[in-house]
Backbone as CSV, one residue per row, in Angstrom:
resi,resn,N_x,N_y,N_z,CA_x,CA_y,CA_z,C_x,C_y,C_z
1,UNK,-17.498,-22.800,1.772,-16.859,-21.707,2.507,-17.767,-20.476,2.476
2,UNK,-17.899,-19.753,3.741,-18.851,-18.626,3.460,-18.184,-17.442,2.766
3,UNK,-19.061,-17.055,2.262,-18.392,-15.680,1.076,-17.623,-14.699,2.275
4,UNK,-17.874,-14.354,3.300,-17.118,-13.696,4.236,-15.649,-14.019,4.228
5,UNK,-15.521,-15.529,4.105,-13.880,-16.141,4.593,-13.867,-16.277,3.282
6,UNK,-13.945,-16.668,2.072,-13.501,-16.611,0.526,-13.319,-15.068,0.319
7,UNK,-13.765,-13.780,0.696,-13.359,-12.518,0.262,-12.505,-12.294,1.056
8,UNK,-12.161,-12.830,2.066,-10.665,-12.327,2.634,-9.826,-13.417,2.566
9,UNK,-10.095,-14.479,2.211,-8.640,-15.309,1.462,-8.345,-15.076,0.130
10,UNK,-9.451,-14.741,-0.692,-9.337,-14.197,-2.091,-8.475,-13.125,-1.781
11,UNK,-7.909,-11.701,-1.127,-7.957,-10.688,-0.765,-6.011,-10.994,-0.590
12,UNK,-5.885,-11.370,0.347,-5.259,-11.783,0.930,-4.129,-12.744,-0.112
13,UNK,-4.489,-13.766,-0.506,-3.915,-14.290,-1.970,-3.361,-13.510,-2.725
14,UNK,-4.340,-12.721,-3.352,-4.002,-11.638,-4.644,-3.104,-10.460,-3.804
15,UNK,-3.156,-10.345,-3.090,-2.695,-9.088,-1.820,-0.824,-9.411,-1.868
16,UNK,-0.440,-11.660,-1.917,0.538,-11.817,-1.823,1.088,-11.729,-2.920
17,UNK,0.941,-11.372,-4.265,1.608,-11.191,-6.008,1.942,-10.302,-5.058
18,UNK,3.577,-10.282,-5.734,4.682,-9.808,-5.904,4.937,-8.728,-7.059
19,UNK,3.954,-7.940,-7.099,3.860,-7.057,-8.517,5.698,-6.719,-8.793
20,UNK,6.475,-6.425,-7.993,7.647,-5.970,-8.314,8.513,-6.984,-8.786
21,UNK,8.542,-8.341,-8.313,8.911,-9.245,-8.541,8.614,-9.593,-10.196
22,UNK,7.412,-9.992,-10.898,6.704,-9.875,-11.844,7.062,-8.984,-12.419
23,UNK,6.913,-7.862,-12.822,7.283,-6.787,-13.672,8.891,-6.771,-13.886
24,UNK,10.204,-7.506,-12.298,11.188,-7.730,-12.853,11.947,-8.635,-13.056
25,UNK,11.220,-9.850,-13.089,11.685,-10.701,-13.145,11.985,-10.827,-14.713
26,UNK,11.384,-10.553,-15.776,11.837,-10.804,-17.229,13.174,-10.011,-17.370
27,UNK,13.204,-8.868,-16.977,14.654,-8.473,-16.969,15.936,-8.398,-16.218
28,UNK,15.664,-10.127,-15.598,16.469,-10.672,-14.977,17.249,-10.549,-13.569
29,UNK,15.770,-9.362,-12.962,16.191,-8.856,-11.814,15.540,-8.938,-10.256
30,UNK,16.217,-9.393,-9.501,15.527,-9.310,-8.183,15.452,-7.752,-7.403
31,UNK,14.376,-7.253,-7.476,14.512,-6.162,-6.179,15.069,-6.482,-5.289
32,UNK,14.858,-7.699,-4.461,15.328,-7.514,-3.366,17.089,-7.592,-3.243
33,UNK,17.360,-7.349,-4.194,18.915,-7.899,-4.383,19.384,-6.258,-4.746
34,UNK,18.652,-5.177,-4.928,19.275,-4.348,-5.602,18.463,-3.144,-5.083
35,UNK,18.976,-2.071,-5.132,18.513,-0.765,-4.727,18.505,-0.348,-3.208
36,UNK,17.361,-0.125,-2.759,17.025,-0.282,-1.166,15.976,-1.272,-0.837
37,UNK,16.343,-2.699,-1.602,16.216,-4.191,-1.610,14.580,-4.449,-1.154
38,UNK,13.566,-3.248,-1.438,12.979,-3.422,-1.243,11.896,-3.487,-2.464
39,UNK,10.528,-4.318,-2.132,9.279,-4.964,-3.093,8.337,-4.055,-3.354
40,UNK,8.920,-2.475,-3.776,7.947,-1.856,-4.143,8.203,-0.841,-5.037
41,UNK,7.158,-0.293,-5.576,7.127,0.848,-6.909,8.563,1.999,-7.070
42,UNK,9.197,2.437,-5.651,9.944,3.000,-5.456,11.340,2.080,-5.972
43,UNK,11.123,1.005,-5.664,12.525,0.700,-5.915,12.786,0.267,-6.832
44,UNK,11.318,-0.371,-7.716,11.679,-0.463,-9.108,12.051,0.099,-10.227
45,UNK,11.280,1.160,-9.584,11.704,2.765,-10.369,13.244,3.223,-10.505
46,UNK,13.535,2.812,-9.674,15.444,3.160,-9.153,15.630,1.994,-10.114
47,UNK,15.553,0.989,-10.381,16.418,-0.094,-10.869,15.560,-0.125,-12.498
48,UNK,14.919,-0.218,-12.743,14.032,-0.042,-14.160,13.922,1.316,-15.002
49,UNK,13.439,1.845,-14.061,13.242,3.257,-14.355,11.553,3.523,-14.235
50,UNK,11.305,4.793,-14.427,9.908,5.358,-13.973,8.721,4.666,-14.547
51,UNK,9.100,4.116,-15.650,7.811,3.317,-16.760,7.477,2.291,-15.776
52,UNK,8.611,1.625,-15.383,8.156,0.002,-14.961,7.869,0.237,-13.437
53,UNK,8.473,1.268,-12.910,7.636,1.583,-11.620,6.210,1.720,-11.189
54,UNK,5.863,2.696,-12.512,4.208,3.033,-12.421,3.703,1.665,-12.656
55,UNK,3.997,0.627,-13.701,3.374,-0.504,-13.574,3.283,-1.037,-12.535
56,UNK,4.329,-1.155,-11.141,4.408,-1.658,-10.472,3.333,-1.246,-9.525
57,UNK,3.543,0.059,-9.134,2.411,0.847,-8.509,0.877,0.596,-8.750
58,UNK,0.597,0.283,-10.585,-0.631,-0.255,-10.497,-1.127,-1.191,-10.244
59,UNK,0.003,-1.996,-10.123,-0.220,-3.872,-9.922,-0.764,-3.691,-8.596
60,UNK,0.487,-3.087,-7.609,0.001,-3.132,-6.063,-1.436,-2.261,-5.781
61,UNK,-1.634,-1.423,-6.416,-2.866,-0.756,-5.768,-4.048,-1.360,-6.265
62,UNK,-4.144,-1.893,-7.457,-4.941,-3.148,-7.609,-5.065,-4.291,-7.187
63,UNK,-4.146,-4.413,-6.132,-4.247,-5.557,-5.483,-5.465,-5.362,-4.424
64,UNK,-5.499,-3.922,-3.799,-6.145,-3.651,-2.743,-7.668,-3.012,-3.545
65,UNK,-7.544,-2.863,-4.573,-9.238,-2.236,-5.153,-9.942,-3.183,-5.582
66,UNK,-9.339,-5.022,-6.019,-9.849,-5.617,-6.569,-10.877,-6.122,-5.797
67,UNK,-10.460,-6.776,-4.762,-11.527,-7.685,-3.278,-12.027,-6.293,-3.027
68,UNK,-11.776,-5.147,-2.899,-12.721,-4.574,-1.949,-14.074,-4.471,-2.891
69,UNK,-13.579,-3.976,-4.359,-14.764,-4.122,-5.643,-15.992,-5.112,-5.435
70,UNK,-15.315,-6.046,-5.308,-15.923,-8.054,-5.058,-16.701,-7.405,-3.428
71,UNK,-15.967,-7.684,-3.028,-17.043,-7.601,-1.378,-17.975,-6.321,-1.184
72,UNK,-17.908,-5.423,-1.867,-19.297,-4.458,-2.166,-19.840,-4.618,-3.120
73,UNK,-19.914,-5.529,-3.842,-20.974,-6.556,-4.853,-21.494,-7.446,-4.011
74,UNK,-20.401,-8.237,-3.822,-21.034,-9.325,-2.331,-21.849,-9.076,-1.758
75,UNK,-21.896,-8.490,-1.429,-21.961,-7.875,0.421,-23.068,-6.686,0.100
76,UNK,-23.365,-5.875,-1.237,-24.105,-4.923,-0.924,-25.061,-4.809,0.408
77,UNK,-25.880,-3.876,0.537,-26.895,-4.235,1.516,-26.720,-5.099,3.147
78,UNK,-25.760,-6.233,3.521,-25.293,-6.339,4.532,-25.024,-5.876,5.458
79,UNK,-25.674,-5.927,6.655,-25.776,-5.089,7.657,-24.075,-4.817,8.515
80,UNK,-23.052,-5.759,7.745,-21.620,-5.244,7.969,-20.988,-4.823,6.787
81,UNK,-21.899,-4.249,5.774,-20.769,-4.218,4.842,-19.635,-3.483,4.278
82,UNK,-19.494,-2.175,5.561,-18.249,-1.441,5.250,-17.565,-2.183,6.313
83,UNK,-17.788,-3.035,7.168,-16.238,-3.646,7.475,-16.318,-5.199,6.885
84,UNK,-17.089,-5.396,5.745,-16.388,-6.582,4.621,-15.578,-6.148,3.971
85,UNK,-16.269,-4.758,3.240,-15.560,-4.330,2.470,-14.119,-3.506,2.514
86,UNK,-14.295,-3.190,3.715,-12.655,-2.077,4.926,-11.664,-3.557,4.605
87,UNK,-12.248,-4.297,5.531,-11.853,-5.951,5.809,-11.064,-6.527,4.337
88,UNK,-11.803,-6.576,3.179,-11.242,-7.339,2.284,-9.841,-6.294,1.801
89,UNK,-9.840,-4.836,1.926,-8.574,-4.267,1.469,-7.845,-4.621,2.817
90,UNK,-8.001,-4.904,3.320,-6.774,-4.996,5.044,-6.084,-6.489,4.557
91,UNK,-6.883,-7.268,4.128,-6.060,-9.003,3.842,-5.401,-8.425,2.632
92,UNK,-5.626,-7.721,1.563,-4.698,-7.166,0.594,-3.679,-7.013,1.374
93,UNK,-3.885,-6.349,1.948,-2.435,-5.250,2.296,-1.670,-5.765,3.159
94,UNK,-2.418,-6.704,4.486,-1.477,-7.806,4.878,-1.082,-8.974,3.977
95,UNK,-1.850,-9.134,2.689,-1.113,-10.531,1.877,0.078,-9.318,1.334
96,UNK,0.415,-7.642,1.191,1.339,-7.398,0.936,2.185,-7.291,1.340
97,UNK,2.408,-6.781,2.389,3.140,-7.195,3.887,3.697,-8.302,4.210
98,UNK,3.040,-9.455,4.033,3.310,-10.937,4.452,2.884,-11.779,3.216
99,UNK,3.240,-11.854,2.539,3.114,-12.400,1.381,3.708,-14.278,1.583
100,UNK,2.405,-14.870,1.519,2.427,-16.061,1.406,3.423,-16.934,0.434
101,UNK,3.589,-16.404,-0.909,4.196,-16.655,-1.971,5.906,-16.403,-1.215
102,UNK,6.369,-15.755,-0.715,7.667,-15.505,-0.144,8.189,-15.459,1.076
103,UNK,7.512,-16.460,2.060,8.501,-16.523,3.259,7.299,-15.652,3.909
104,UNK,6.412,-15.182,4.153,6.292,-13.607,4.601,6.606,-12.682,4.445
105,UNK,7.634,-12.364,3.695,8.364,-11.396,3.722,7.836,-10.398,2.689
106,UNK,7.967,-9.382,2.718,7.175,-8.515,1.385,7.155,-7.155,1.271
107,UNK,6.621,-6.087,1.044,6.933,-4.835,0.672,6.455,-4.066,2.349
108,UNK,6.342,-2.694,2.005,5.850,-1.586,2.902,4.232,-1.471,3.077
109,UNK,3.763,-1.766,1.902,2.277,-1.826,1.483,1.789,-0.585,1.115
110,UNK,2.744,1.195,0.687,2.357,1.941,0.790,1.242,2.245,-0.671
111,UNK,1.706,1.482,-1.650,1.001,1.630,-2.706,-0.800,0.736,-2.672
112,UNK,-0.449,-0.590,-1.758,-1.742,-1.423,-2.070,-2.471,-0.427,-0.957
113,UNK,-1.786,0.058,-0.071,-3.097,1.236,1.296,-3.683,2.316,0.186
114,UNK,-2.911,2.766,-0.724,-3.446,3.625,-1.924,-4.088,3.213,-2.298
115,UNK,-4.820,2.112,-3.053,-5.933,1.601,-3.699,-6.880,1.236,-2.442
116,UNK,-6.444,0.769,-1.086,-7.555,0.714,-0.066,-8.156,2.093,0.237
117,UNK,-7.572,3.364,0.401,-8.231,4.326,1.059,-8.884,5.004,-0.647
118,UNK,-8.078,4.378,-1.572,-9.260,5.075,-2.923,-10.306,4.380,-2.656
119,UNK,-10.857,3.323,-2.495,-11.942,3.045,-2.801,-12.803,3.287,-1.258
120,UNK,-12.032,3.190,-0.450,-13.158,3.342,0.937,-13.147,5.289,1.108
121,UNK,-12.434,6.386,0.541,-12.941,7.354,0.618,-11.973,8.191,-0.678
122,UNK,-12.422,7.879,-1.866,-11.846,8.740,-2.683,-11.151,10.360,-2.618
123,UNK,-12.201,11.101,-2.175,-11.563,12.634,-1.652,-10.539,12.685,-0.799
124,UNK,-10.538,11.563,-0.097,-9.151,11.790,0.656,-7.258,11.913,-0.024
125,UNK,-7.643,11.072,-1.267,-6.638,10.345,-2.121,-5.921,11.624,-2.879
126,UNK,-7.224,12.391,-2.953,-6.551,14.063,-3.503,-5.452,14.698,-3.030
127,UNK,-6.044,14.378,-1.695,-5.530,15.533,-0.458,-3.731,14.553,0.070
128,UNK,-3.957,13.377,-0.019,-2.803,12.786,-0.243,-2.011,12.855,-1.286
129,UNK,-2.314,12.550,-2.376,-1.254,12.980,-3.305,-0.422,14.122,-3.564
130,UNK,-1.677,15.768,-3.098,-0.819,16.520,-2.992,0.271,16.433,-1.999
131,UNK,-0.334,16.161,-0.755,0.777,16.134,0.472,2.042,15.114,0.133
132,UNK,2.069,14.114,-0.570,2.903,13.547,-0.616,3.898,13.688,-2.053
133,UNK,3.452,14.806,-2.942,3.896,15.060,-4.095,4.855,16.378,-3.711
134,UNK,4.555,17.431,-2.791,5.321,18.369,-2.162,6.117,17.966,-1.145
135,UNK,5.455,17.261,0.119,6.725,16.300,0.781,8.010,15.983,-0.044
136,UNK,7.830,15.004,-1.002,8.920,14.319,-1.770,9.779,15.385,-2.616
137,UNK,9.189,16.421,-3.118,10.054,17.384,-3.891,10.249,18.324,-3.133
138,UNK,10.240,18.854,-1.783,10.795,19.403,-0.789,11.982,18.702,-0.252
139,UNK,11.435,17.482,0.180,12.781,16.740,0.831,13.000,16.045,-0.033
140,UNK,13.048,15.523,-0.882,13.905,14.579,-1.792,13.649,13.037,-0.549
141,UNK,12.741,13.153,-0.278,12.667,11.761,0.665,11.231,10.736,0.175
142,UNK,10.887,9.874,-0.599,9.530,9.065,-1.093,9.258,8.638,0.768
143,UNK,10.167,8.070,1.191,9.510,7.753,2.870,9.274,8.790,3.564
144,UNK,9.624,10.112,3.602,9.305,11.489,4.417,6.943,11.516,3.960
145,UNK,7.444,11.725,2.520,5.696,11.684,2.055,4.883,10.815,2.322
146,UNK,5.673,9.192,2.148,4.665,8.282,2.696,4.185,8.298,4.404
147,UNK,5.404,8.282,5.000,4.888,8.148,6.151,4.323,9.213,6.575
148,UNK,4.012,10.575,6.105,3.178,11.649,5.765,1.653,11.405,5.886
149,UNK,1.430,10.958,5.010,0.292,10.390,4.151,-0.050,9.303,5.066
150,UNK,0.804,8.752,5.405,-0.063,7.225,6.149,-0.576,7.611,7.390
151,UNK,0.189,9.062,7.818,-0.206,9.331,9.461,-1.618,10.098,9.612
152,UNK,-1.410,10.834,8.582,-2.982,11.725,8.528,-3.944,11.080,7.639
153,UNK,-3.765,9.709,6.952,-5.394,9.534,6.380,-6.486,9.155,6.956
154,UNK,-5.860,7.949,8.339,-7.250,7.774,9.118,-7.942,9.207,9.301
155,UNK,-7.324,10.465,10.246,-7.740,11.453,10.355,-8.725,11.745,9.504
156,UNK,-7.959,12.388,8.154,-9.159,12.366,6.860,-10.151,11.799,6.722
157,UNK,-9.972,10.423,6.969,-11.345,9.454,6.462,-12.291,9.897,7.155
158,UNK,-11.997,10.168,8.590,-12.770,9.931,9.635,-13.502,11.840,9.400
159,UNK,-13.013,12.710,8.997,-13.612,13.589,8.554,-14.469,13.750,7.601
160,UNK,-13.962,13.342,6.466,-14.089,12.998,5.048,-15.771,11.396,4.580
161,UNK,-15.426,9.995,5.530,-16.188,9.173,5.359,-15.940,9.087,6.667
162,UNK,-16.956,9.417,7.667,-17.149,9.155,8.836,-17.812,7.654,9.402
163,UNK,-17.389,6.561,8.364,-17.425,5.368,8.796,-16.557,4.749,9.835
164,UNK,-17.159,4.129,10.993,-15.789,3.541,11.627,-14.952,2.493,10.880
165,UNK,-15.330,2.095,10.531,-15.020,0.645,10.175,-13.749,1.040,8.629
166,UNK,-14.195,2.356,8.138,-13.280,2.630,7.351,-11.989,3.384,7.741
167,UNK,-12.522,4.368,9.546,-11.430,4.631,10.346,-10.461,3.993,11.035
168,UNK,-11.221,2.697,11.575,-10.343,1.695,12.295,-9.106,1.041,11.249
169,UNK,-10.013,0.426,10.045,-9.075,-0.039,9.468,-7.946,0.905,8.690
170,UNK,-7.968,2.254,8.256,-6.794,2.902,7.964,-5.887,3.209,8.866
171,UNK,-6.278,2.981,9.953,-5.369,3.535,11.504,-4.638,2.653,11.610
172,UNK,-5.109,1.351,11.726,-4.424,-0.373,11.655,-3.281,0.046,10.864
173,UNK,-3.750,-0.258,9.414,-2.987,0.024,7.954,-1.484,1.137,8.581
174,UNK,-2.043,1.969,9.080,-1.159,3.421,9.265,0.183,2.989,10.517
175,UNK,-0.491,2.016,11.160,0.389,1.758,12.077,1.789,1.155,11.652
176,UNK,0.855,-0.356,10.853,1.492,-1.268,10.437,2.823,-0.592,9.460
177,UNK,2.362,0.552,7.983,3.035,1.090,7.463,4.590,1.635,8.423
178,UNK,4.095,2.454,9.341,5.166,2.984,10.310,6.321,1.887,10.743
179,UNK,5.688,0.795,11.193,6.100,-0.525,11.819,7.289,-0.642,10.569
180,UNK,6.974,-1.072,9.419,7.448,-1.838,8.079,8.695,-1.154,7.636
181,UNK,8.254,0.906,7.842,9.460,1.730,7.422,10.111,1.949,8.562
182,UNK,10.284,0.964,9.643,11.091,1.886,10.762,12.654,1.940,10.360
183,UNK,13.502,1.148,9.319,14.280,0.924,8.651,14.806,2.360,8.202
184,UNK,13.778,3.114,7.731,14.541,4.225,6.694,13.758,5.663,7.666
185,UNK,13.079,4.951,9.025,12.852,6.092,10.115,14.298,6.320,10.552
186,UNK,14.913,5.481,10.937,16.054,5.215,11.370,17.517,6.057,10.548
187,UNK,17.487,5.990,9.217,18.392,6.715,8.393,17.907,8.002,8.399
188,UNK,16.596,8.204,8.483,16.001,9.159,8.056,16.814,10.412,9.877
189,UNK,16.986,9.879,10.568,17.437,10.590,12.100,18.532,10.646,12.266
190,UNK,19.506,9.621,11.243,20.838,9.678,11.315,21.378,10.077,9.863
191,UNK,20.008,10.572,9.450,20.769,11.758,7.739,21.797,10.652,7.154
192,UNK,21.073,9.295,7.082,21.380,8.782,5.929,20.327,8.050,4.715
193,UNK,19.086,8.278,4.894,18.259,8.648,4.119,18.462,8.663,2.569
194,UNK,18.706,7.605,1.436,18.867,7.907,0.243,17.816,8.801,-0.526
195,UNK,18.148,9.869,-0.970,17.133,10.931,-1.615,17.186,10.623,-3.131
196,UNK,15.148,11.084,-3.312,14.950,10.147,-4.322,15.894,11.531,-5.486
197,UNK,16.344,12.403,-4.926,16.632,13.777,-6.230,18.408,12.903,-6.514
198,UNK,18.761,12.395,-5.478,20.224,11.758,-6.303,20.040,10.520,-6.649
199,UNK,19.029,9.569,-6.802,18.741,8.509,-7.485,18.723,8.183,-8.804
C-alpha cells in the first residue's frame, strides 16, 4: 500500500475511537443515551464531570495531531506535503464524524478540528480559544463558541499560514462542523439551547 493511502486509512481508523465512549464506558455509561446524547468532550463533562471531559477532549484532539505528526515525518520534503499532511487530519476528523467502529455515526468533530488546526497553524489556536472562552461565558452556549471558532479559522489560517492546502482543508472541516451542529442551530433560534451555566 502506498504510504499516501496507509496515512489516511491510519488517520481515519484512529479518527473512528470513540474517545467518549472509552473514557465512559467503565462507568457504565453511554453518552449517547444521556445528556445532549452526544460523542463529545461537552457531554461528557455534563454526565462525568469536568475531569473526564478534559480526558475526553484529549483523546479527540489527538486523534487529529497523531497522523498529521506521521505524515510530516513521512512526507517531509514532498512536493505535496502540506496537503498529506492537511489530508491526514481531514480522515481524522471524518473517521470522527463517521466513525467506522459505530454505524457512522459519531460526534461534531469540534475537538479532533482542534488538534487539526494546532498542528497545521498553531497561532491561530490562541486566537480561538480566546474567542471561544468569552463566547461561552457570555452566552452560556459551548455551540454559540464552537460554531464561532469553526467559522473564522479558515479565515485565520489563511492570514496566519497562507498555505492553501491548509485553507481549503479548514473551510471543508468548517462546513462540515456547521452541517453536524445544525441540531442545536436550530434550538439555538428557537431559545431552546441548553446553557452550559445551568448544566
Amino acid at each position: 500500500m502506498p504510504k499516501e493511502y496507509f496515512i489516511f486509512l491510519f488517520a481515519y481508523l484512529l479518527g473512528s475511537i470513540p474517545f467518549a465512549l472509552v473514557v465512559s464506558r467503565p462507568f457504565g455509561i453511554d453518552p449517547r443515551k444521556h445528556g445532549s446524547r452526544n460523542l463529545g468532550a461537552t457531554n461528557v463533562a455534563r454526565i462525568l464531570g469536568k475531569k473526564w471531559g478534559l480526558v475526553t477532549l484529549l483523546g479527540d484532539m489527538g486523534k487529529g495531531i497523531v497522523p498529521m505528526l506521521l505524515a510530516r515525518h513521512l512526507f517531509a520534503g514532498h512536493p505535496n506535503e502540506a496537503w498529506l499532511v492537511a489530508g491526514a487530519g481531514f480522515f481524522a476528523f471524518l473517521g470522527h464524524l463517521f466513525p467506522l467502529y459505530l454505524r457512522f455515526q459519531g460526534g461534531k468533530g469540534v475537538a479532533t478540528a482542534a488538534g487539526v488546526f494546532l498542528v497545521l497553524c498553531p497561532k491561530v489556536i490562541l486566537i480561538d480559544l480566546v474567542v471561544f472562552i468569552v463566547l461561552v461565558k457570555l452566552t452560556g452556549f459551548v455551540s454559540v463558541g464552537s460554531l464561532t471558532v469553526a467559522a473564522i479559522t479558515p479565515f485565520l489560517v489563511r492570514i496566519f499560514c497562507p498555505e492553501p492546502a491548509y485553507f481549503w482543508v479548514c473551510l471543508v472541516m468548517a462546513v462540515l462542523i456547521w452541517i453536524k451542529h445544525r441540531e442545536n442551530i436550530k434550538r439555538l433560534l428557537r431559545g431552546e439551547e441548553k446553557s452550559w451555566k445551568k448544566s
